[in-house]
Each structure stands twice: as C-alpha cells, then as structure tokens.
C-alpha positions, 0 to 999 in steps of 0.5 A: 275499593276492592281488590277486584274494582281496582283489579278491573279499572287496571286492567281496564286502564292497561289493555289499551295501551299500543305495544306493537312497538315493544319487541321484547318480552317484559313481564311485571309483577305489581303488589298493591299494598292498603286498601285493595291490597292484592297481586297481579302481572302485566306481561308484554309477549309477541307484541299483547299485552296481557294483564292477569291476577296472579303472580309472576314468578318469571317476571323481570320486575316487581312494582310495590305501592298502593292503588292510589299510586298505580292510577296516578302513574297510569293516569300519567298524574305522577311520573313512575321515576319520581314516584320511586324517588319519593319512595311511594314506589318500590321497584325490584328486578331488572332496572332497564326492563323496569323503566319501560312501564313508562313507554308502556303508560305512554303508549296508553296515553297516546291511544287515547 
C-alpha cells in the first residue's frame, strides 16, 4: 500500500464522522511508520472536520504507529487506549485532547 492509498481510505474513513458535538478545537498529527510511511493531521475547528497530508505544527497531539494499526483503531477493531498500552501506538502532546480521537472514532461509527 501506498502512502496516498492509505492516505485516501483514512480520510475516507474520517470525513464521516459527526463533530457537531465537539466544540473545541483539536488537532492531530498522525506519523505512520512501515509500509505507507507518511505524515497527515486531523483537525476538528468550528464544528468540521478537516483531514489533510501535511504536517501539524500547532497540534495538540501527535499519534505514531502503522497503517494496519490506524484502520484497526478506525474501524473500532482495537481500542486506541489498548493500542497505546500494548506499545503499538505512540501518543505525544496533550493526554486530555489525545483521548477525544476515540469520540472522534466513535462518532464515525455512529453515522454509519
């Protein structure tokens, strides 16, 4: 897989997800590492969702981990807390926003 393929089933897999709920702005920087290794942000501002390939320098956190692990979490396959625990996810920045990417997955999966 490439790193536009993943890059695309990401977005693709993010932009449905309802964030009228969230009310603050939040920001994420993902480094996927291996095969389709590349950057890309999330960000969540004035109620949209944005998801762009490039680098967030203002971000309030920063995921690392592989393309497998990304869909999984997506997917709702693997919860982001035990991917973190089991060290197939690295979390960087502020805890509190960081633990809203799973309201964030939730949502998608509540739209569906």
């Amino acid at each position: 897989m490439t790193y536009a393929d993943m890059f695309s089933k990401v977005k693709g897999m993010l932009m449905d997800a309802d964030v009228s709920d969230i009310h603050e702005h939040l920001a994420y920087q993902f480094n996927i590492t291996g095969e389709a290794e590349g950057i890309f942000y999330a960000e969540v501002k004035d109620g949209k969702l944005f998801v762009e390939p490039y680098e967030y320098f203002d971000r309030d956190a920063m995921f690392t981990c592989t393309a497998e692990t990304l869909f999984k979490i997506a997917e709702g396959k693997t919860d982001p807390v035990l991917a973190f625990t089991l060290g197939r996810l690295k979390v960087e920045g502020n805890i509190d926003k960081a633990l809203r990417l799973k309201e964030l997955i939730n949502s998608k999966r509540k739209a569906d």
